[in-house]
N, C-alpha and C positions, 0 to 999 in steps of 0.2 A: 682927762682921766675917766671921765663915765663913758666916753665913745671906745675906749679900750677895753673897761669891761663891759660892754656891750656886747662884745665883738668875743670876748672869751666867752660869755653865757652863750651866744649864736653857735658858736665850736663847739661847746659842749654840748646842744642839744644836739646837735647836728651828729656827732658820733656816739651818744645816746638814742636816739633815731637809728643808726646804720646798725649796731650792739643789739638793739633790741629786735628790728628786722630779722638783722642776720640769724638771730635766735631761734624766731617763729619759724621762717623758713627753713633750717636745719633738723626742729622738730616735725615740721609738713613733709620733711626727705625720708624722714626714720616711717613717720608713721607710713607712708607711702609703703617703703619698703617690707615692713612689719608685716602689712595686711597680703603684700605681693608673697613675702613667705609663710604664712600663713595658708593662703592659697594654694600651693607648693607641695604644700607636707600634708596638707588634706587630702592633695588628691593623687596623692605619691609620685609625683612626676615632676621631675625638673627639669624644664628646658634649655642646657647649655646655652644653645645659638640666641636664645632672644635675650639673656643676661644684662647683656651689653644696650641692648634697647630700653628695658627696664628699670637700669639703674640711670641713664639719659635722663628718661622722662620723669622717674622722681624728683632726678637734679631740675631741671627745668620747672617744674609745679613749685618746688621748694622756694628756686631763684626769684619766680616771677610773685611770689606770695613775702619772698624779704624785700622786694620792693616794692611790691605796694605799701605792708606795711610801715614802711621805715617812710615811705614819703605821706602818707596818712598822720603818721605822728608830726613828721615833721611840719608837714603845710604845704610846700613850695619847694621849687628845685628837684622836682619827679626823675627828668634824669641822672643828675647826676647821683643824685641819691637812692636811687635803684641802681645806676651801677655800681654806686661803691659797695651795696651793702650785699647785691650780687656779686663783687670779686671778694668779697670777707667770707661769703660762704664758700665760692672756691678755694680760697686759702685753706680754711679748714678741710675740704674734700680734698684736697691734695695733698694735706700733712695724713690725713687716716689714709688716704690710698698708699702713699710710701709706708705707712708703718704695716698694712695686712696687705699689699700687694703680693700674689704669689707669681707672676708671669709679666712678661714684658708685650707691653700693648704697643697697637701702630701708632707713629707720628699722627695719622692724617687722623685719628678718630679720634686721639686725645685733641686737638685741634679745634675737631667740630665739637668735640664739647665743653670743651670751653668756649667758642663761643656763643654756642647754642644757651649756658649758663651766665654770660656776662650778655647778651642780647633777652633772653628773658626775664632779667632782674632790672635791666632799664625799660623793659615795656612794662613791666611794674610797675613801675615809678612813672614814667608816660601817663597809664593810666588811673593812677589812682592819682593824679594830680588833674587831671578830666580838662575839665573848662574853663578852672580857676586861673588855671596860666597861661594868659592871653598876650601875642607880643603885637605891641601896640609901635603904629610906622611912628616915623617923625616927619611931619609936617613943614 
C-alpha cells in the first residue's frame, strides 16, 4: 500500500512540475511578445515578413524556460520532463492559434515549429537537470 502511494505522490509532483513549467514559460511567450509589440507601435512599423520569425523565437524562449523550470522543480528526468511540459505549451499555442487564426499557414513551417518548440522544451529540461543525471554503466 505505501509503494502505491508513493508512486501517485511521484505523478502528482511530476504533473505539478509540467502545470507549473508550462505556466512560466507561456507567461516568458506573452512577455516576449508584449515587449516585441511594444516595440512596433513605438516605432510605427510593422514588419509583416519577420512575424512569423518572431512569434518562433518567443515560442522557443518560452518552451525552453517550461523546461527548465518544470525539471528544476522536479529534480530529475530533465528530458522527459521538458518535453512534456514543452508539448503542454504547444497544446495551448495550438488551441489560441485555431481560436485567432486568420490565414492558412504552410505544412512545412507549422512543422518546424513544432519541432523547434518540443526540441527546445527538452533541452530545458537537459539542461537544467545539468550534471545531476549521470548514467552510470553496469559492470
Amino acid at each position: 500500500m505505501n509503494g502505491t502511494w508513493q508512486k501517485n505522490k511521484e505523478i502528482s509532483r511530476f504533473f505539478t512540475a509540467i502545470g507549473i513549467g508550462c505556466g512560466v514559460g507561456a507567461l516568458i511567450c506573452c512577455l516576449i511578445l508584449l515587449v516585441a509589440a511594444m516595440v512596433f507601435v513605438s516605432r510605427e512599423f510593422l514588419p509583416h515578413a519577420a512575424l512569423g520569425g518572431i512569434t518562433l523565437t518567443a515560442a522557443v524562449i518560452g518552451s525552453f524556460f517550461s523546461g527548465f523550470i518544470s525539471t528544476r522543480i522536479l529534480g530529475h528526468m530533465g528530458l522527459v520532463a521538458g518535453f512534456a511540459s514543452a508539448a503542454l505549451l504547444l497544446c495551448l499555442m495550438l488551441v489560441a492559434g485555431l481560436f485567432f487564426s486568420c490565414s492558412q499557414a504552410e505544412i512545412a513551417f507549422i512543422i518546424t515549429k513544432i519541432s523547434a518548440i518540443l526540441l527546445a522544451g527538452s533541452l530545458g529540461g537537459v539542461v537544467a537537470a545539468g550534471k545531476k543525471q549521470k548514467i552510470h554503466r553496469r559492470k
